[in-house]
C-alpha positions in Angstrom: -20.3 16.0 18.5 -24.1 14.3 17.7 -26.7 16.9 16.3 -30.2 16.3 16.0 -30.9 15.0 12.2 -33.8 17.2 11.6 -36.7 16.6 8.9 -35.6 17.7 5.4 -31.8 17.9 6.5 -30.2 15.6 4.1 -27.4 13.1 4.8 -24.0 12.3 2.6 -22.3 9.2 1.9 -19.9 8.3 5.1 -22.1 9.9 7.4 -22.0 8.1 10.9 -25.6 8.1 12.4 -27.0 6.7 15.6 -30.8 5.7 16.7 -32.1 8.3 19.7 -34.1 6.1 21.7 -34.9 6.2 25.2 -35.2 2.9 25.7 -32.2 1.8 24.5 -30.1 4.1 26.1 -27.0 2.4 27.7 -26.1 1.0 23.7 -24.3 2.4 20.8 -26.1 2.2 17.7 -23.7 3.3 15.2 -24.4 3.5 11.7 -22.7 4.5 8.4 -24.4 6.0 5.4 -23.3 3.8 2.2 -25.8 4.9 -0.1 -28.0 8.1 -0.9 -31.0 8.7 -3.3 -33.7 11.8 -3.6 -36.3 9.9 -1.5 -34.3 7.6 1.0 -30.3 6.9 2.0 -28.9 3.4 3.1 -27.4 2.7 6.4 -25.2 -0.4 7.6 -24.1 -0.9 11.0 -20.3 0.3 11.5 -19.0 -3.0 13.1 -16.7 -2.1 15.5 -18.2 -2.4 19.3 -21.6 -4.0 18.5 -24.3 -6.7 16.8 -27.5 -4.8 16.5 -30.3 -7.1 16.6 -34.2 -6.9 16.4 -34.9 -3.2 15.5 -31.6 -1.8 14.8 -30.5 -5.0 12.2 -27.0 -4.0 10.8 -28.5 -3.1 7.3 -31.8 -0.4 7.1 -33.5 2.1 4.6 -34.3 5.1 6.1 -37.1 7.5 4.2 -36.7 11.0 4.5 -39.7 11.9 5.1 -39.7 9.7 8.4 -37.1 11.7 10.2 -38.4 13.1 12.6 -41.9 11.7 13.3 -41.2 7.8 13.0 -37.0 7.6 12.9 -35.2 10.0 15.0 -31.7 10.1 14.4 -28.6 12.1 15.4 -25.5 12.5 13.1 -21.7 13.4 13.6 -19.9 16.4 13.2 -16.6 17.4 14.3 -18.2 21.1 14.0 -18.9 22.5 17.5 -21.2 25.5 16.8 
């Protein structure tokens, strides 16, 4: 199930993520986390259905402090709360 990534929640490496953005609804932005630091994580595109291109290019560093108010992003969970 996708959950909101909400400022100051922290990803982990493997994490899939995807873009929430209304005007790119109909696609599948699917992203993995491959690297983490204190300030910013790494995401590459997964591959598998899709070649992101303009805005979502397969490879992007992602600033915590932007979630939320310049990058909104939901991640995967197979927790269903």
């Amino acid at each position: 199930m996708w959950k909101h990534l909400h400022p100051g929640q922290n990803v982990c490496l493997g994490d899939q993520l995807r873009y929430i953005d209304k005007s790119v609804l109909h696609t599948e932005n699917i992203f993995k986390v491959v690297k983490t630091e204190q300030h910013y994580f790494q995401i590459v595109s997964d591959g598998k259905d899709h070649q992101p291109t303009g805005k979502y290019q397969s490879t992007r560093i992602i600033r915590y402090f932007d979630i939320g108010y310049n990058v909104e992003l939901e991640v995967w969970t197979n927790q269903s709360n």
